[in-house]
C-alpha positions in Angstrom: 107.9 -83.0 -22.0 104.3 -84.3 -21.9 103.9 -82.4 -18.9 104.5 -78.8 -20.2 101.2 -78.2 -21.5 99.5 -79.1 -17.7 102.2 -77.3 -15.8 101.4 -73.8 -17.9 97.8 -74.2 -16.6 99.2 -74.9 -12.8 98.8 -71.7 -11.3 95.7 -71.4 -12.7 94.3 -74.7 -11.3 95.9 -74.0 -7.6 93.8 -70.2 -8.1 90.6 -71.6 -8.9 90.3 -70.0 -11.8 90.0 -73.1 -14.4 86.1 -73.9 -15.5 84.8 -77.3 -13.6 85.2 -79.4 -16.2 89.2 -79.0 -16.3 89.5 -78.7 -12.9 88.8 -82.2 -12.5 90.6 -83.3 -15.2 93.2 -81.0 -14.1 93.1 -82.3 -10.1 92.7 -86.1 -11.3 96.4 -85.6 -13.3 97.9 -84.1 -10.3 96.9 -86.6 -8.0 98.4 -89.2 -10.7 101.5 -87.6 -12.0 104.8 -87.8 -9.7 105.7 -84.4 -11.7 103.2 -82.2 -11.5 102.3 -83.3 -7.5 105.5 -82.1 -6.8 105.5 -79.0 -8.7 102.1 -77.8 -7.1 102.9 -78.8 -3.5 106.5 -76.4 -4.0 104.0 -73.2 -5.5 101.6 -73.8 -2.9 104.3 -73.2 -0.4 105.6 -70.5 -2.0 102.0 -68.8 -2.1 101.6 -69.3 1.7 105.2 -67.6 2.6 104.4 -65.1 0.6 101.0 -64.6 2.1 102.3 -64.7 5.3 105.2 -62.5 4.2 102.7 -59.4 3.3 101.2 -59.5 6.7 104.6 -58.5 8.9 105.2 -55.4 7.0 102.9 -52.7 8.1 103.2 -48.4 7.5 105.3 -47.2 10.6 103.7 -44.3 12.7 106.1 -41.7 11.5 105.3 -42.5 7.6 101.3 -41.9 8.6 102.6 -38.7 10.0 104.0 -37.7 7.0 101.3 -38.6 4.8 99.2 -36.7 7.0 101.1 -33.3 6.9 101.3 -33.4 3.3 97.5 -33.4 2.7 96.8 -30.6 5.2 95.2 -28.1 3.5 96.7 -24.4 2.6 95.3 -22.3 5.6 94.8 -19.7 2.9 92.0 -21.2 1.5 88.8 -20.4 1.8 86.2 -21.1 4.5 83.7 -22.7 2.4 86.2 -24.8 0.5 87.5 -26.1 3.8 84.3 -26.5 5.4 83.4 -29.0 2.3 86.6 -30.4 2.4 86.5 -31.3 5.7 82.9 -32.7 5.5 83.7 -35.1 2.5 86.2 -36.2 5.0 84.2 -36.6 7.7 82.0 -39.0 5.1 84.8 -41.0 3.8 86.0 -41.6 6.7 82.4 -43.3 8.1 82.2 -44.8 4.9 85.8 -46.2 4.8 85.5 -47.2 8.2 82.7 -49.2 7.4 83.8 -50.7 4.3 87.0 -51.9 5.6 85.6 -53.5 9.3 83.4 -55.3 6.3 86.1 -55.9 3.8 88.8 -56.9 6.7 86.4 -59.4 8.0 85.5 -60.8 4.4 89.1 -60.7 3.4 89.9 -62.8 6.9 87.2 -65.4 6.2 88.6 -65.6 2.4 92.4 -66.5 3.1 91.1 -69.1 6.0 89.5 -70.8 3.2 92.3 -70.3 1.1 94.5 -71.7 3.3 92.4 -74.6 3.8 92.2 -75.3 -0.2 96.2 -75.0 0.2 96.4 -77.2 3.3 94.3 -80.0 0.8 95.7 -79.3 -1.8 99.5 -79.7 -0.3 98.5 -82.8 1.6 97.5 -84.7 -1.6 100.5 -84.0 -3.8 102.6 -84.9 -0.5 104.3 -88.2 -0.8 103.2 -89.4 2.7 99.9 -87.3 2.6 98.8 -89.3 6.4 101.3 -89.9 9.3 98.9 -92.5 10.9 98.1 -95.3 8.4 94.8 -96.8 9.4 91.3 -97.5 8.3 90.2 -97.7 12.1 89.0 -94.8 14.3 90.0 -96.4 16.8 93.3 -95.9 15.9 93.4 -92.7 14.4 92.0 -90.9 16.9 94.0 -92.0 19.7 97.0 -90.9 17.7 96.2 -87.1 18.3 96.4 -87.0 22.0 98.9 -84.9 23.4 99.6 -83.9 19.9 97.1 -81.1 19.4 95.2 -79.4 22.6 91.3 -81.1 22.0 89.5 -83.8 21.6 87.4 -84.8 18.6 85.2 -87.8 17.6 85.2 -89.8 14.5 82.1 -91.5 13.0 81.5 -95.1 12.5 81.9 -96.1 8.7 80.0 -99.4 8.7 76.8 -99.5 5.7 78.4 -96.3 4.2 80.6 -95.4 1.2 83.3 -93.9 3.2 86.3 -95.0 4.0 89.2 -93.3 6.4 92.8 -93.7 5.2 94.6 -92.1 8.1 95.6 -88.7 9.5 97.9 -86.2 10.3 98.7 -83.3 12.1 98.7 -79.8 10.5 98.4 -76.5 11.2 96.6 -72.7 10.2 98.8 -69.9 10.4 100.2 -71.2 13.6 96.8 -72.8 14.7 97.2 -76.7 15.6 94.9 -79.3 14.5 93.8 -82.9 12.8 93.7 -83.6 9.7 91.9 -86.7 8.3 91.9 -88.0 4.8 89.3 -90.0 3.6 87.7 -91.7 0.1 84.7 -92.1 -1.5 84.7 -93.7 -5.1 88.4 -92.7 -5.6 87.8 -89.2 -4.7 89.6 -88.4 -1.2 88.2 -85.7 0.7 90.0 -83.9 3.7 88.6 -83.5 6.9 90.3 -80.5 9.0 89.7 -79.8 12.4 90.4 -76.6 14.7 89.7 -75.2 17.8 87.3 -72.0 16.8 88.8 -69.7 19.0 92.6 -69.9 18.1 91.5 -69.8 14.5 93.1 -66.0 12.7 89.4 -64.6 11.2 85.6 -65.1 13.0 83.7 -67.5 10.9 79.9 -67.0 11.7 76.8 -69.2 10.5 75.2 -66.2 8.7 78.4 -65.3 6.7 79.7 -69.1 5.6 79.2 -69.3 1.9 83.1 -69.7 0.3 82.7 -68.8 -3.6 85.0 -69.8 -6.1 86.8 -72.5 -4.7 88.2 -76.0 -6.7 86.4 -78.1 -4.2 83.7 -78.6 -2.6 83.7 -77.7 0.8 81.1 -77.5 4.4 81.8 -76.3 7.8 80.5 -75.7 10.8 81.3 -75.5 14.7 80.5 -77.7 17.1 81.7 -77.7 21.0 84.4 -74.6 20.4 85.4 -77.1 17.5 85.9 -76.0 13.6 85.4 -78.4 11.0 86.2 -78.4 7.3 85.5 -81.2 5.2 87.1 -80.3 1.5 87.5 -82.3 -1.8 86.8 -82.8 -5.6 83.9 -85.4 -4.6 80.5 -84.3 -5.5 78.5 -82.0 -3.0 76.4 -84.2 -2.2 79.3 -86.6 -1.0 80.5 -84.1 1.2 77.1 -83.3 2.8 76.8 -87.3 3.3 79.9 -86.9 5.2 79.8 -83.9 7.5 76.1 -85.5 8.2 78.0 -88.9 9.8 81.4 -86.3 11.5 78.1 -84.1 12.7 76.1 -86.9 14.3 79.6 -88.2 16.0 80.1 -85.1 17.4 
């Protein structure tokens, strides 16, 4: 098939982990072959179940309690040993408490964005991708209510390169929200919005800089409001855009 060579590379393009250059080769073949849009939207679902499969299982109190009792120490030992023993613990735990309230808050900010990239990612290779067909805000927007629980305004398109194809609704880990396709110069770029307080990790000004991502991505909060505006369009597209979603808001 002519396909077998791109779909040995998929898991690899849906990871991020392709150089730039083939990425957009990579994303402009999935957006274009039938095939391979399928393919990527059933692995992307199959990453997020398994995602969200990992985080029901947790150790039960009785298996810490075991772990526990096996690393007491032997009461014969010495003084010294177990004064040092029980000092290096007293350090690893400070330091491990640390590292994972910084790690866990990292890691929670990480599979957000992930989630987002798959949320894109899935929308694209969807077969109806928008639920609302319109190029009007006027339209669009009004579609939401009573659909999701806020409010949101979208920005007048006139003079710019921008267009809006339509919207849907959509959700992160559980969270409802919008989710609003639009195109620049055959690039389409989604636009994601959530109410900040329902969303599963704290994203703070200070620590917003996702690395190693396929796309190109802002966001920001505005009125208890998260926005995420995500595509394979240049940066500089997608700071032309969050500037006009910004000044509506």
């Amino acid at each position: 098939m002519v396909c077998d060579s791109w779909q040995g590379m998929l898991d690899t393009y849906l990871d991020g982990e392709i150089p730039d250059e083939e990425m957009r080769t990579y994303d402009a073949h999935v957006r274009n072959c039938p095939s391979c849009s399928v393919d990527a939207l059933t692995r992307v679902q199959m990453k997020r179940a398994i995602q969200l499969a990992g985080k029901r299982f947790t150790p039960t109190a009785e298996f810490r309690k075991r772990i526990q009792q096996s690393v007491v120490p032997n009461r014969q030992r010495s003084f010294r040993l177990g004064w040092m023993l029980a000092t290096a613990a007293v350090l690893i735990l400070v330091v491990g408490t640390f590292t994972s309230s910084h790690m866990g808050n990292r890691s929670g900010r990480d599979q957000v964005f992930s989630e987002i990239t798959d949320l894109h990612v899935a929308t694209l290779a969807s077969s109806s991708p928008v639920d609302v067909i319109s190029t009007d805000r006027h339209t669009v927007k009004p579609w939401f209510q009573g659909k999701i629980p806020f409010s949101f305004n979208l920005p007048e398109l006139q003079n710019s390169e921008f267009s809006l194809l339509g919207g849907r609704m959509t959700y992160l880990d559980q969270t409802p929200g919008a989710h609003l396709i639009y195109d620049v110069r055959k690039h389409h770029i989604s636009v994601l919005v959530f109410q900040e307080r329902s969303l599963p990790a704290s994203l703070d000004e200070n620590s917003l800089s996702p690395k190693n991502l396929p796309f190109n991505m802002e966001t920001w909060t505005e009125g208890g409001l998260r926005y995420f505006v995500i595509g394979d369009a240049s940066a500089a597209d997608i700071n032309s855009l969050a500037k006009l979603l910004r000044a509506a808001s």
